[in-house]
C-alpha positions in Angstrom: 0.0 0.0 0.0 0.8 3.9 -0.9 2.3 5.5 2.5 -0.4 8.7 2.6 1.2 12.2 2.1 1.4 13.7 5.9 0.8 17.2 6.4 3.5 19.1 8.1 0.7 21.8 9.5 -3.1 23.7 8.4 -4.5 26.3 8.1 -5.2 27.7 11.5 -6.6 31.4 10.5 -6.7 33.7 7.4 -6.4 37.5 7.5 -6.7 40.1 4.7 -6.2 43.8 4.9 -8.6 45.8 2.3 -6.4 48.7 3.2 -2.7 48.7 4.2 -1.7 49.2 7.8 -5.6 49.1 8.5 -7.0 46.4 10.5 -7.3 42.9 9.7 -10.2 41.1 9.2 -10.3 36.7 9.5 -12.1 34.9 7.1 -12.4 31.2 7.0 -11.8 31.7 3.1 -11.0 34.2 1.0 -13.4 34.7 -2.0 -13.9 38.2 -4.1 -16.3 40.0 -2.6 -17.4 43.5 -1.9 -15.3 46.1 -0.4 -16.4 47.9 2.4 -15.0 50.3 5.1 -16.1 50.8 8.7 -15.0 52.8 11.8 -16.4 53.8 14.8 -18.6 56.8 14.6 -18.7 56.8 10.9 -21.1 56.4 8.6 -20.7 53.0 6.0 -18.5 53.7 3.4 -18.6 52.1 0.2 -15.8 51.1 -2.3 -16.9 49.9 -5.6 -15.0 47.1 -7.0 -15.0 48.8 -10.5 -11.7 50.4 -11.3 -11.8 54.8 -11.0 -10.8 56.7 -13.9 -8.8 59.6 -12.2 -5.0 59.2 -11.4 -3.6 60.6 -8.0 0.4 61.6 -9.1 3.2 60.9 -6.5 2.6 58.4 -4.6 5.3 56.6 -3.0 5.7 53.2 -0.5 9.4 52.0 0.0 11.8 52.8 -3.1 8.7 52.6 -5.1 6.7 55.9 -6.6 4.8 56.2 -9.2 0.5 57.0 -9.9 -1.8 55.5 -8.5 -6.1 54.9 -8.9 -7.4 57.9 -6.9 -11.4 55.9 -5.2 -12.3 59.8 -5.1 -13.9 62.7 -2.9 -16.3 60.7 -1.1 -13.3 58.3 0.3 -11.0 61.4 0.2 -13.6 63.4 2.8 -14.3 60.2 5.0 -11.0 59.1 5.8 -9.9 63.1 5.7 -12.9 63.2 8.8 -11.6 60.5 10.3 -7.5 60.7 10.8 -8.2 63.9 10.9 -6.0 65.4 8.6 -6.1 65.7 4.2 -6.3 62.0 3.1 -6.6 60.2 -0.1 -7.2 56.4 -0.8 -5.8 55.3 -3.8 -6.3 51.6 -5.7 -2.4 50.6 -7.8 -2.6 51.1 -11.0 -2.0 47.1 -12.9 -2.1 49.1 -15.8 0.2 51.6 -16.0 2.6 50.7 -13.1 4.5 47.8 -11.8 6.3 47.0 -8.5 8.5 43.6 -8.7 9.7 41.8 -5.6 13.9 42.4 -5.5 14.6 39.1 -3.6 15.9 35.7 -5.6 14.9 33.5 -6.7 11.3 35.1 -7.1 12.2 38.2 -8.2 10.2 37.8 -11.5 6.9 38.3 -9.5 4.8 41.8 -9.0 3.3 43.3 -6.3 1.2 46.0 -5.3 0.8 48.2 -2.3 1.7 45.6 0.3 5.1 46.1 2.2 7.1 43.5 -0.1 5.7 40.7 -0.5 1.7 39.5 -1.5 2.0 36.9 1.4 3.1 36.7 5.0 2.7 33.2 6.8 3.6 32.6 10.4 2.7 29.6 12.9 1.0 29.4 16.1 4.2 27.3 17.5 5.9 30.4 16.8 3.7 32.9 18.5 3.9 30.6 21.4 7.9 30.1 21.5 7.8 34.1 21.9 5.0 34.6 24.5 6.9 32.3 26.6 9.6 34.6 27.0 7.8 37.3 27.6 6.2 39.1 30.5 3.5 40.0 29.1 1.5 37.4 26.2 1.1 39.3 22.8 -1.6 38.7 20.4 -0.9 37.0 16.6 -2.4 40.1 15.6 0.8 42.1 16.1 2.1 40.7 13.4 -0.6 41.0 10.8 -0.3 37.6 8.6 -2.1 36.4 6.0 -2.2 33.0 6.9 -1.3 31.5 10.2 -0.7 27.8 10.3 -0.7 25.3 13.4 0.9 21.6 14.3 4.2 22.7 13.2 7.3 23.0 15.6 8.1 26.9 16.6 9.5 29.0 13.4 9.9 25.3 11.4 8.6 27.9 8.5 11.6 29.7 8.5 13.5 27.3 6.4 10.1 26.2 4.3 11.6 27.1 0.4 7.9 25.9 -1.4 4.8 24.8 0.1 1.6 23.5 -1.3 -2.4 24.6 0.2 -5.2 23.0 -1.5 -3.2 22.7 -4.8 -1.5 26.4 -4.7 2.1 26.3 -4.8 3.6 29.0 -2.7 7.5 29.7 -3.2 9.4 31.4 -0.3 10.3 35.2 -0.4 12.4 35.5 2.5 11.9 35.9 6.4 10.1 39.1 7.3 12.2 41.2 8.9 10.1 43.7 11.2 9.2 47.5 11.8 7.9 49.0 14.8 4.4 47.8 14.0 4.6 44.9 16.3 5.5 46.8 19.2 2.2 48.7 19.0 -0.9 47.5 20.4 -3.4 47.3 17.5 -6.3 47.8 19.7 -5.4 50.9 21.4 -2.6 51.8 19.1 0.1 52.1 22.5 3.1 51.6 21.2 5.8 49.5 23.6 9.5 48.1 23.1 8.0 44.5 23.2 8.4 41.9 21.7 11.0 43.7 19.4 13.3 43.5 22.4 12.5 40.0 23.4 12.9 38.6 19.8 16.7 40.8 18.9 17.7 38.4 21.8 17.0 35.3 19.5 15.9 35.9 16.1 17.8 38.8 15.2 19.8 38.6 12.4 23.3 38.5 14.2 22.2 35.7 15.9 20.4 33.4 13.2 22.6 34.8 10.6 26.1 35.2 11.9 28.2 34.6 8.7 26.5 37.7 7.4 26.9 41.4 7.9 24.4 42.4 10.6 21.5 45.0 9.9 20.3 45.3 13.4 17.0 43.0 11.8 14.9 41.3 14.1 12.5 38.4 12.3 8.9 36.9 12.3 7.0 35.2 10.1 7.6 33.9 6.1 7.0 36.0 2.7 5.6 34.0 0.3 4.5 34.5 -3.2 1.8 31.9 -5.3 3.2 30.6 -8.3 -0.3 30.2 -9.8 -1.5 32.7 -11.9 -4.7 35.2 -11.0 -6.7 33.2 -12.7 -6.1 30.3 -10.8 -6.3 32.4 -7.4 -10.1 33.3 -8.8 -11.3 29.4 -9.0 -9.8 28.8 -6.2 -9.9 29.0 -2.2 -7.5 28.5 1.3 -9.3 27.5 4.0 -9.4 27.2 7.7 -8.3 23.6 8.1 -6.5 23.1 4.9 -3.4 21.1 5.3 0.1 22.7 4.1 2.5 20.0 2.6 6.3 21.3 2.3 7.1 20.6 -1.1 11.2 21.8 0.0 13.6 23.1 2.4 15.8 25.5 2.9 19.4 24.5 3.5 20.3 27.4 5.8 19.1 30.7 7.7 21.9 32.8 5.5 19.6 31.4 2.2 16.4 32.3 4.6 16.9 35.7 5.6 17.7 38.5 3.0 
């Protein structure tokens, strides 16, 4: 008899983030759907999914600038209300602009307004392996993936180089090295000097990458990309409980972490 392909974790939890830095929502599956926008105090506001016609000029995120799909004076003046100060929202532009990822061996793959990658992955074993060193437990939300796993060992997803989730084949970007988002609590937007000083004790780069030139990183979670095409993406779905199969390894942190 066959031996039976064994998982090496699933699918604990999905996140997406309609707009960047804003918060997450978890879904047990991502389909296309509406978008729409909520805060306390406001009234509903509605995106439409069809693509705007006028173009916002000089916008920038990272070394990228370019121009970008301005979702116009109705989202300008809510979000304006809100923060408090002159806001736009803006949609990238697939037509007129690109943004590739920088990092080998997936540089050939675009992205959009997300930090650097289209997918961050990180496991509950992980999450865990921190809280226990600190005084204080910290929520998975600090860290804002996309799709948290469980049943692996602690940061085993490091050193995963291509993965597989219900037939999407997912090739490793790099670790994700971290800003000060983490350290700020994301429901009452404190910030603190944990767990970024807790994790340069362990997962910094000096210590898991000491034949290289240190950057003063600190790392959680894994960027991924999907080798399957948009299309693909459409007819298809993650879910809460699919199992991840590890299709191959990494031989190294120094071939992990950029």
């Amino acid at each position: 008899m066959a031996s039976q392909e064994v998982a090496a974790a699933k699918v604990a939890s999905i996140f997406i983030y309609p707009i960047k830095s804003c918060r997450g929502i978890s879904v047990s599956e991502a389909p296309l759907a509406s978008t729409v926008v909520r805060a306390t105090g406001m009234d509903l506001l509605k995106i439409p999914l069809a693509e705007p016609s006028t173009i916002a000029d000089g916008v920038s995120i990272w070394e990228w600038a370019g121009g970008a799909l301005d979702e116009g004076n109705e989202a300008s003046e809510w979000f304006s209300r809100f923060l408090g100060k002159p806001s736009r929202l803006v949609r990238f532009n697939e037509a007129s602009e690109t943004r590739p990822v920088y990092s080998d061996p997936v540089r050939s793959y675009k992205i959009k307004f997300n930090d650097m990658y289209p997918f961050l992955l990180a496991s509950q074993g992980s999450l865990d392996a921190l809280n226990d060193r600190l005084e204080e437990p910290i929520p998975m939300n600090r860290f804002r993936p996309n799709i948290l796993v469980e049943g692996c060992e602690p940061f085993s997803e490091d050193l995963w180089k291509e993965i597989s989730i219900n037939s999407l084949t997912f090739y490793a970007g790099e670790l994700c090295y971290r800003c000060k988002i983490p350290s700020i609590n994301q429901e009452t937007a404190v910030a603190g000097s944990e767990p970024t000083e807790t994790l340069r004790k362990f997962r910094s780069d000096k210590v898991l990458c000491p034949d290289k030139k240190p950057q003063g990183r600190v790392y959680f979670g894994k960027m991924l990309v999907c080798k399957d095409s948009l299309t693909q993406w459409k007819s298809k779905k993650i879910q809460v409980g699919d199992p991840v199969y590890i299709r191959e390894l990494l031989p190294s942190y120094n071939d992990a972490a950029a």
